[in-house]
SEBA-952371 format. One line per field, with one value per residue: residue in three letters; x, y, z of N, C-alpha, C, O in turn. Coordinates in Angstrom, 2 decimals. Layout:
<nodes>
type (ala;...)
nu (X;...)
nv (Y;...)
nw (Z;...)
cau (X;...)
cav (Y;...)
caw (Z;...)
cu (X;...)
cv (Y;...)
cw (Z;...)
ou (X;...)
ov (Y;...)
ow (Z;...)
</nodes>
This chain:
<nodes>
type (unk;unk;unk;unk;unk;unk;unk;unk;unk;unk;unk;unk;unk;unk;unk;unk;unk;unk;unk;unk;unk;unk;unk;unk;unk;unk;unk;unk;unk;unk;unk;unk;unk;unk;unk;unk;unk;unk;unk;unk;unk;unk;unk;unk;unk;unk;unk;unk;unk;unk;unk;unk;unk;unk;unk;unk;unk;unk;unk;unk;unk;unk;unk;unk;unk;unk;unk;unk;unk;unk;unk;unk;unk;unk;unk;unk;unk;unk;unk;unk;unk;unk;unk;unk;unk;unk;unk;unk;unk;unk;unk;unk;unk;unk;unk;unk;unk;unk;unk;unk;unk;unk;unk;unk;unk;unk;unk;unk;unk;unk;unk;unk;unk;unk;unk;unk;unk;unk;unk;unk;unk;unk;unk;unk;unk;unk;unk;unk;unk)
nu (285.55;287.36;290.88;293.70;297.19;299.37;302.31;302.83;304.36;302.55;300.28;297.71;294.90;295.46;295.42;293.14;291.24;292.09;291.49;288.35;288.24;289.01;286.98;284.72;285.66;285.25;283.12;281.99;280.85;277.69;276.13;274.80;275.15;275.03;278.01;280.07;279.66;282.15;282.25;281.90;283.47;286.03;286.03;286.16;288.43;290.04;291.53;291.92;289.35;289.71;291.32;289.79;287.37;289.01;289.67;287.16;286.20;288.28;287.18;284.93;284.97;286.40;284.49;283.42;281.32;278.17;277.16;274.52;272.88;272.57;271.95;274.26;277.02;276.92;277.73;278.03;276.22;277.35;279.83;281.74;281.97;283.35;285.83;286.70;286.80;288.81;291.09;291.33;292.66;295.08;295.97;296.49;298.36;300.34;300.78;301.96;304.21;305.27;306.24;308.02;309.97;310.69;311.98;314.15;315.52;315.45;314.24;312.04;312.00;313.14;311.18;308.91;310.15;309.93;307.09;306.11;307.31;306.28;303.80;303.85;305.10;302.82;300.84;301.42;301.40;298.25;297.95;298.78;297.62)
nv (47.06;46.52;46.75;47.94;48.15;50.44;50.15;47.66;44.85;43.44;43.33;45.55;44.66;42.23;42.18;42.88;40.69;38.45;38.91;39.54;36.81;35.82;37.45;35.82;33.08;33.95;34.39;36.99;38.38;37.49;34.40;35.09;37.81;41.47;42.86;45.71;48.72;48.96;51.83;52.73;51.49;52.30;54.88;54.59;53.55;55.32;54.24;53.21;52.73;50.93;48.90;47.83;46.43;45.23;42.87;42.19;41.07;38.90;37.52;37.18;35.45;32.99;32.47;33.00;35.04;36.71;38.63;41.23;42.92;46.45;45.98;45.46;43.68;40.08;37.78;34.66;31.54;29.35;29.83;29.76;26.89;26.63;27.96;26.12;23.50;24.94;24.91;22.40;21.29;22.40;21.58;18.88;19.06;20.52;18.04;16.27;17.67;17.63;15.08;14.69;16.53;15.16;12.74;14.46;14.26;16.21;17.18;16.17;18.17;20.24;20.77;21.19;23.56;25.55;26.15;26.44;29.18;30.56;30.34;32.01;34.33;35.28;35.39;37.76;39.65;39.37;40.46;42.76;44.54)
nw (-156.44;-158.22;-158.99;-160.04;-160.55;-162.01;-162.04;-162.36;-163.81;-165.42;-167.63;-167.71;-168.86;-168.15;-165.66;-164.50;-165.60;-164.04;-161.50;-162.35;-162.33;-159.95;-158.32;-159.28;-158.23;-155.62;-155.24;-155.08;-157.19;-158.65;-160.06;-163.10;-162.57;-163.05;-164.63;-164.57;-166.58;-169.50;-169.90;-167.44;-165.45;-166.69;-166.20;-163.45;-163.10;-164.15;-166.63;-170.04;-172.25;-174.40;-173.18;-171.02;-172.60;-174.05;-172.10;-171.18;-173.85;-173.48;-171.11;-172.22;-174.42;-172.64;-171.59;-169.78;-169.08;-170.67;-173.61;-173.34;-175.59;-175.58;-172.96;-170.99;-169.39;-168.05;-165.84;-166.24;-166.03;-165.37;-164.94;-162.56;-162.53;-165.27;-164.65;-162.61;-163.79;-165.77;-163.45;-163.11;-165.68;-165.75;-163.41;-164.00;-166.03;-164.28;-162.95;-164.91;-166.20;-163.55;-163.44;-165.33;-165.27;-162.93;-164.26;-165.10;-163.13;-160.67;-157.72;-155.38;-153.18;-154.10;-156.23;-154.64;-152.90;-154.74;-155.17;-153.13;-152.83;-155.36;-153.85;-152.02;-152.24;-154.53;-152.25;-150.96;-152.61;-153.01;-150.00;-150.97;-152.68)
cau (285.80;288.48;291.88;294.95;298.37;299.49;303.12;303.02;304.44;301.39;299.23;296.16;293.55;295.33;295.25;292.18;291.24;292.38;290.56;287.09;288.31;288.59;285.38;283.81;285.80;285.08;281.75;281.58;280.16;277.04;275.62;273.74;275.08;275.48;279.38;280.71;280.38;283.40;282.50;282.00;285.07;287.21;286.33;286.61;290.44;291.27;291.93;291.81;287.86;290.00;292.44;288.70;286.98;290.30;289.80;286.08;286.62;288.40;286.31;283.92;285.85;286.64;283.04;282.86;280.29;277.91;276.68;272.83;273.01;271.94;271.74;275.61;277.57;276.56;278.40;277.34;275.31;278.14;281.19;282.50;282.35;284.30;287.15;287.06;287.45;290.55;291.78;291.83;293.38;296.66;296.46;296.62;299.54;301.52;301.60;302.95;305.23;306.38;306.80;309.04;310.71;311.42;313.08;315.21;316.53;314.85;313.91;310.61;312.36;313.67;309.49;308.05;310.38;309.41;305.83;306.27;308.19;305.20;302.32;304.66;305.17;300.95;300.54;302.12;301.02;297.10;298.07;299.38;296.21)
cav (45.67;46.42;47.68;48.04;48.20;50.40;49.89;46.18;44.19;42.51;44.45;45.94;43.47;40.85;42.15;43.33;39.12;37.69;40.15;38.98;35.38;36.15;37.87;34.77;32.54;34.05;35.04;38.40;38.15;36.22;33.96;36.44;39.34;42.26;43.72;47.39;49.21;49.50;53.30;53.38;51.54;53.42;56.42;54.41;53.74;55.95;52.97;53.62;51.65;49.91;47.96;47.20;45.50;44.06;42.44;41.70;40.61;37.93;37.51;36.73;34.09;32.35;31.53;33.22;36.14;37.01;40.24;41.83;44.26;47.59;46.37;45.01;42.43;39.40;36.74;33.29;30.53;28.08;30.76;29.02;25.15;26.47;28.20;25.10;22.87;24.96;24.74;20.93;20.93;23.04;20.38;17.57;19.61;20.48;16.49;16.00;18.18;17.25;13.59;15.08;16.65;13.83;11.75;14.55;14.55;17.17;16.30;16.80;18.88;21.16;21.59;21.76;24.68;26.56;25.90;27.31;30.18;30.90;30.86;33.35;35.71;35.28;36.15;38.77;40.34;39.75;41.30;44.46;44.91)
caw (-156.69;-159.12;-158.56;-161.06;-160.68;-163.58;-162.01;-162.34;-165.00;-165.57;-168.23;-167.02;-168.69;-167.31;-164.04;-164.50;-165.67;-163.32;-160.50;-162.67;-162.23;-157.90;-158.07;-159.46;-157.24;-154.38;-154.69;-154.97;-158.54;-158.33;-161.56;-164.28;-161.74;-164.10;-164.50;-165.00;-168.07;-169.96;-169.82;-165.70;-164.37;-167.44;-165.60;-162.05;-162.71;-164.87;-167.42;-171.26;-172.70;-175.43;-172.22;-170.66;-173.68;-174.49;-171.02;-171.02;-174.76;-173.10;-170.42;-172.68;-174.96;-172.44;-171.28;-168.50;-169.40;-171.75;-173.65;-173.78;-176.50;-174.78;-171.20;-170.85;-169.42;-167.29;-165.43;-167.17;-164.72;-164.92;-164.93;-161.40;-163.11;-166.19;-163.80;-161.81;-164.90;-166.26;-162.97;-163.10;-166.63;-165.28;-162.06;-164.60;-166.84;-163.51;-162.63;-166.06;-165.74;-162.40;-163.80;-166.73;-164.45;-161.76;-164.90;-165.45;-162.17;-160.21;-156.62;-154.71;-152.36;-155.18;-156.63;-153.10;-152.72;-156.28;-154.82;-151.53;-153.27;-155.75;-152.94;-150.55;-153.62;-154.86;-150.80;-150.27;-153.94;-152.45;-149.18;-150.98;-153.25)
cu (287.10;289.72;293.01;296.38;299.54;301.38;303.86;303.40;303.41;300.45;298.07;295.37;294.07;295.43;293.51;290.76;290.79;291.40;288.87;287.14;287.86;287.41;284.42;284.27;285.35;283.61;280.85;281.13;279.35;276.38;274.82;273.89;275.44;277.20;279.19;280.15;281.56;283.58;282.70;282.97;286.16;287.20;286.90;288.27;291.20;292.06;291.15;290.56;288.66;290.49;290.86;287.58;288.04;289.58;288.43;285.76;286.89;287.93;285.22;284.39;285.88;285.44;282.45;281.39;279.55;277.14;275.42;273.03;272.05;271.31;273.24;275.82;277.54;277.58;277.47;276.88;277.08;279.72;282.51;282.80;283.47;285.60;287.87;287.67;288.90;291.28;292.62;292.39;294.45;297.01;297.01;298.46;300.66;302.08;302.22;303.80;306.20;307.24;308.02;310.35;311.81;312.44;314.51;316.02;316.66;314.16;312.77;310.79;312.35;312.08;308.66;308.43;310.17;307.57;305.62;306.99;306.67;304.09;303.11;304.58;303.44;300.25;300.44;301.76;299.18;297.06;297.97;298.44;295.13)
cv (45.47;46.97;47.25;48.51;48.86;50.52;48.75;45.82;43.14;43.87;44.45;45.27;42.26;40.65;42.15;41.59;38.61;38.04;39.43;37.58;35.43;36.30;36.62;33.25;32.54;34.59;36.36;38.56;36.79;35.73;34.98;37.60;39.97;43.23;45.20;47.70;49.14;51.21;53.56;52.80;51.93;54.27;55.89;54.63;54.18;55.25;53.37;52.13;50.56;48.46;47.57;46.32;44.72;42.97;41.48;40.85;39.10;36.85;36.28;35.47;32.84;31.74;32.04;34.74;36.13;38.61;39.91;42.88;45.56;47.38;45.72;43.38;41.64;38.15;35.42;32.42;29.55;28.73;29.43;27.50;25.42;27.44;27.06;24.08;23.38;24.69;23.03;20.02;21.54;22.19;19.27;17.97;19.46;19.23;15.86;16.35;17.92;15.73;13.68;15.43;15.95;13.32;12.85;15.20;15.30;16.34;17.14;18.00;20.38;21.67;21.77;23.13;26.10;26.30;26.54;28.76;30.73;31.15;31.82;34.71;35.90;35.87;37.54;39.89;40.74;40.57;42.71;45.23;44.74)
cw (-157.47;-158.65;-159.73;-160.09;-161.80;-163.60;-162.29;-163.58;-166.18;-166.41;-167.85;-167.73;-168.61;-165.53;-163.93;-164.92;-164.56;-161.58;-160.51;-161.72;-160.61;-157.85;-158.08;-158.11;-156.25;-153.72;-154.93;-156.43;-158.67;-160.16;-162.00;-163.35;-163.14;-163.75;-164.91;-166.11;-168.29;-169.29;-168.32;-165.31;-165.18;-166.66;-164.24;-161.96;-163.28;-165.85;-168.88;-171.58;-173.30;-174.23;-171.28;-171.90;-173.89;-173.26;-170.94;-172.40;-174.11;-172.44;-170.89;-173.30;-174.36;-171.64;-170.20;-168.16;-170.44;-171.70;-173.86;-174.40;-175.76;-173.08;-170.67;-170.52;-168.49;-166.96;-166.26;-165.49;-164.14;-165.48;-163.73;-161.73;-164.41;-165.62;-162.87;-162.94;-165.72;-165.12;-162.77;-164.30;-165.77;-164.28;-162.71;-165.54;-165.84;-163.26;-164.01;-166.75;-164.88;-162.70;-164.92;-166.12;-163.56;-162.61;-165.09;-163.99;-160.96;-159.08;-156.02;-153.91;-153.36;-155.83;-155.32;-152.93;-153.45;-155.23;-154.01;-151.79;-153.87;-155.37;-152.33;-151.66;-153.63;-153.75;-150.59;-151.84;-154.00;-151.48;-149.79;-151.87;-152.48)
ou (287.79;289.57;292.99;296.35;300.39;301.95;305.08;302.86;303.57;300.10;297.41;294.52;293.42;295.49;292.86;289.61;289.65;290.85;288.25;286.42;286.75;286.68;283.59;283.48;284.97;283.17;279.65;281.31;279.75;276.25;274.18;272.94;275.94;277.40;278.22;280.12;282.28;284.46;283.50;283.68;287.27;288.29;287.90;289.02;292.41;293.24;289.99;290.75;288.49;290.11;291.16;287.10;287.92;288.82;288.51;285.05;286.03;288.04;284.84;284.20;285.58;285.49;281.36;280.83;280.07;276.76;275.02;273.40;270.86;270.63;273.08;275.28;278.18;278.18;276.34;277.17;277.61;280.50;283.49;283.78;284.37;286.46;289.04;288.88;289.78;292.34;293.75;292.58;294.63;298.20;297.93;299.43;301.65;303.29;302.98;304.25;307.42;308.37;308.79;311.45;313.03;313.61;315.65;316.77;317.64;313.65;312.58;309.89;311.59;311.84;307.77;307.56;310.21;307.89;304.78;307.20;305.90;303.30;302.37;303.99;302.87;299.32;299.54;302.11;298.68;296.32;297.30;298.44;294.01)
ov (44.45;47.81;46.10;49.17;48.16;50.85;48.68;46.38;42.48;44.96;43.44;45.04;41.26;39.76;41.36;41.58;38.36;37.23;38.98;37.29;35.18;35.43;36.37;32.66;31.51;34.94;36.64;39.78;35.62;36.48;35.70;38.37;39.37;44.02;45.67;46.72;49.26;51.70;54.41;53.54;51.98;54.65;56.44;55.33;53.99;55.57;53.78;50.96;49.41;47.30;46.56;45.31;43.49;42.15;40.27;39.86;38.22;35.67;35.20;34.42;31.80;30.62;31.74;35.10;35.55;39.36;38.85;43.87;45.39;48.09;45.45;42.36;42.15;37.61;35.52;32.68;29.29;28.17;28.72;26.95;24.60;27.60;27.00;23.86;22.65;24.14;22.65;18.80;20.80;21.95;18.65;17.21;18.75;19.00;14.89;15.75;17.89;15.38;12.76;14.91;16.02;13.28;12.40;16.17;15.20;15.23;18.35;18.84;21.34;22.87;22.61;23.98;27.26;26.81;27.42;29.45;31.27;31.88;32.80;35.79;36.61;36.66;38.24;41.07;41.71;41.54;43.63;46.46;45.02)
ow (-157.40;-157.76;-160.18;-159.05;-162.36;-164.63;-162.44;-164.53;-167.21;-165.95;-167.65;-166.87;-168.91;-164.68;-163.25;-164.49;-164.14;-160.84;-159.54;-160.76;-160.14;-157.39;-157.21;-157.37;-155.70;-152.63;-154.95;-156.47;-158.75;-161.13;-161.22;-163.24;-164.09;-162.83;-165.51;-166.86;-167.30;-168.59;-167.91;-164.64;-164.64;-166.23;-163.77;-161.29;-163.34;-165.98;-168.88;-171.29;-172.92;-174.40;-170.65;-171.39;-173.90;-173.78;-170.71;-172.20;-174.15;-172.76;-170.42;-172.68;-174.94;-171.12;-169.72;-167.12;-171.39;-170.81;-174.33;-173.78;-175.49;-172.34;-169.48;-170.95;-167.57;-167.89;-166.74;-164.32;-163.06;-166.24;-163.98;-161.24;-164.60;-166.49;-162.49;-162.98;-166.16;-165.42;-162.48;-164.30;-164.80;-164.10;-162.17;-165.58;-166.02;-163.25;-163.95;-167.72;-165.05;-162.36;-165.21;-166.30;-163.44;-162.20;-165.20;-163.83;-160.23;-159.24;-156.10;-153.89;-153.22;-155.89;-155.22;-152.81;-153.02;-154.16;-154.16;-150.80;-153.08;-155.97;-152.22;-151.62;-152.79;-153.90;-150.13;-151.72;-154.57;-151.64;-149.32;-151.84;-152.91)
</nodes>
């Protein structure tokens, strides 16, 4: 389920994040499913425990898991509503952005093309994982 990049500029628990985040997106991590150990996907990828707690640490913070002391770590019920909800703060940020933008001059054409630039890159970065 997991995969790293330990070439990437992107530090491994935020690849390793963002990966969770997909999982939950897409399904493949179902509500109260139980995650990894730290200790079993350290060994899977060859990834130092501390850079996986860092990760699930976060994980956790940000709402999307919780711990059972001595049986591990569980996806939360309403993981997929609080990924959906940040996503529709950053929707609300980008249009107030783009409006900041517009005044200073910056044409639709000109953020359509950053847009269309940023999904082709994000593409082609899923393809290759």
């Amino acid at each position: 389920m997991f995969t790293i990049d330990k070439l990437s500029r992107t530090p491994i628990y935020e690849q390793l994040i963002a990966q969770f985040e997909y999982g939950i997106l897409s399904g493949e991590i179902a509500p109260d499913g139980k995650l990894p150990s730290v200790r079993e996907l350290s060994q899977e990828l060859s990834v130092n425990p501390n850079t996986l707690q860092r990760a699930y640490a976060e994980i956790e913070r940000r709402g999307l898991c919780y711990s059972v002391p001595g049986s591990g770590r569980y996806l939360t019920k309403d993981a997929l509503l609080h990924l959906k909800s940040d996503a529709e703060q950053k929707i609300n940020a980008f249009a107030d952005l783009t409006a900041a933008l517009k005044k200073l001059g910056v044409t639709k054409d000109a953020l359509l093309n950053v847009v269309a630039s940023v999904y082709a890159s994000q593409e082609r970065k899923e393809t290759e994982a």
